[in-house]
Every structure is written in C-alpha cells, then in structure tokens.
C-alpha positions as CSV (number, residue, x, y, z in Angstrom):
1,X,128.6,104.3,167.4
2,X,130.7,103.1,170.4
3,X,130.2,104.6,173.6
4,X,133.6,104.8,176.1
5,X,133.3,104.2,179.7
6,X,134.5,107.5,180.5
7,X,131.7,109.1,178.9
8,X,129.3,107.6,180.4
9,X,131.0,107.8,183.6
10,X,130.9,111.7,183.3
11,X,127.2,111.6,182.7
12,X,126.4,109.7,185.5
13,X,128.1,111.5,187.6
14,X,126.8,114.5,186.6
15,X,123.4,113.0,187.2
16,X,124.6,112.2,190.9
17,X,125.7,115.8,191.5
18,X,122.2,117.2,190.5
19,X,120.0,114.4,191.7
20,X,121.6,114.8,195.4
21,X,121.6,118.6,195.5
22,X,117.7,119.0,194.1
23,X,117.1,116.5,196.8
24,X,118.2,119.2,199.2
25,X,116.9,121.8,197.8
26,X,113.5,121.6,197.1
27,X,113.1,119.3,201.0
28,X,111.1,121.6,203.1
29,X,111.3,121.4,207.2
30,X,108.8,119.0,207.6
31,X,108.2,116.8,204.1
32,X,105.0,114.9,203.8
33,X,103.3,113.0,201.6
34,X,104.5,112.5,198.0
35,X,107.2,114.9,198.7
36,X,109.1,112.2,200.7
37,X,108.5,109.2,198.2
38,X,110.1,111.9,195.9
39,X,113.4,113.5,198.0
40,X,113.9,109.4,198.8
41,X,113.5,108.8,195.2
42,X,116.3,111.6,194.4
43,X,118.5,110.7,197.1
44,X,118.7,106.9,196.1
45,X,119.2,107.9,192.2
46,X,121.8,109.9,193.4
47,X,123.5,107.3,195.5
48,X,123.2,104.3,192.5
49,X,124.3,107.0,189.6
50,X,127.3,107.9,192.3
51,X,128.4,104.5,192.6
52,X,127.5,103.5,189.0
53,X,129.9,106.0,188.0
54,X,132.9,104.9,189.9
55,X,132.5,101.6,188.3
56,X,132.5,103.0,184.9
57,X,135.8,105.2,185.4
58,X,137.3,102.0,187.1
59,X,136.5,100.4,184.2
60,X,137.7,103.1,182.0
61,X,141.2,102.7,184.1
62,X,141.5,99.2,183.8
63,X,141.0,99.6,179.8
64,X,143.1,102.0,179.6
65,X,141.2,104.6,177.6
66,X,142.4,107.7,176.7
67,X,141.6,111.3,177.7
68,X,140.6,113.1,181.5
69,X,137.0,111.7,181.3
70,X,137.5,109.1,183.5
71,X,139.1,111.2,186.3
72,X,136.0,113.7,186.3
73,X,134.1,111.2,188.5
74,X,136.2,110.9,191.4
75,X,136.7,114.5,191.5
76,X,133.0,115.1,191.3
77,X,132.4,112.8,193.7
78,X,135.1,114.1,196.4
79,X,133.6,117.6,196.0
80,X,130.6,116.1,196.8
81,X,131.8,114.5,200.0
82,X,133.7,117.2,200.8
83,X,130.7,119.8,200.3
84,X,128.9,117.9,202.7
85,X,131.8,117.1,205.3
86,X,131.8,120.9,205.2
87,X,128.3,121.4,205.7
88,X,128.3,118.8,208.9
89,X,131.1,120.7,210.2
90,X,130.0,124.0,209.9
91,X,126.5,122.6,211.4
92,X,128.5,121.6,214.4
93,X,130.5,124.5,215.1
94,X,126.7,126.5,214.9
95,X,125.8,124.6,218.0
96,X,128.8,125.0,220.0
C-alpha cells in the first residue's frame, strides 16, 4: 500500500497543532520538575512535526499529486501562527 505525501503531510500537521496547544495547556505558572522535560518535549515535537510537514506538502507539490491534502498544511500551519500573533497582540494591548 502506497502512502502519498499529502497524507502524511496532513497527519503531521495535525500532530503539530495538538502537540503545541497541549503544550500550553496543561504548563502551569511556574513548571518544575518533569513537567518541563515534558512541555519542552511537546513544544519541540511540535516544532519538527511542523516543519516535517511543510516538507512533505512541498514535496507533494513538486510531484504533482492530486487532491487538497497537500494544502491543509500550510493552512494549518498559518492558523497556528496567526493564533499566536493574535495572542502576543492581544497580550500587548493588556499592558498598555
């Protein structure tokens, strides 16, 4: 059974998105112990799955394969940007 780029673009993204948000959410005020090897273990995944992603719908491009697949990753991942670009902002404007 062949596996497409795409799909396993998807997937990885998908892994990103939830990797990076349970890294925010269960991070209490002041992490200690195992907690941090954990949240840095999240964060990280998330950042390699992010990236690993946009390789594999790069590479979905560049073959040419067919279907949206290989767009859901870039969206994914700008929503993600943006989510926090919104979240820094609306930090800022809180201390103003």
């Amino acid at each position: 059974m062949h596996k497409t780029y795409s799909k396993w673009s998807v997937i990885l993204s998908i892994t990103c998105a939830l990797t990076i948000f349970v890294s925010y959410a269960i991070a209490p005020r002041q992490p200690e112990g195992v907690m941090v090897v954990l949240i840095q273990v999240l964060f990280f995944t998330s950042i390699v799955t992010g990236l690993l992603s946009l390789i594999f719908s790069f590479i979905g491009f560049k073959k040419k394969e067919k279907g949206f697949l290989k767009m859901v990753s870039p969206i994914i991942i700008i929503l993600i940007l943006i989510t926090f670009i919104i979240s820094f902002i609306a930090l800022a404007i809180s201390f103003l």
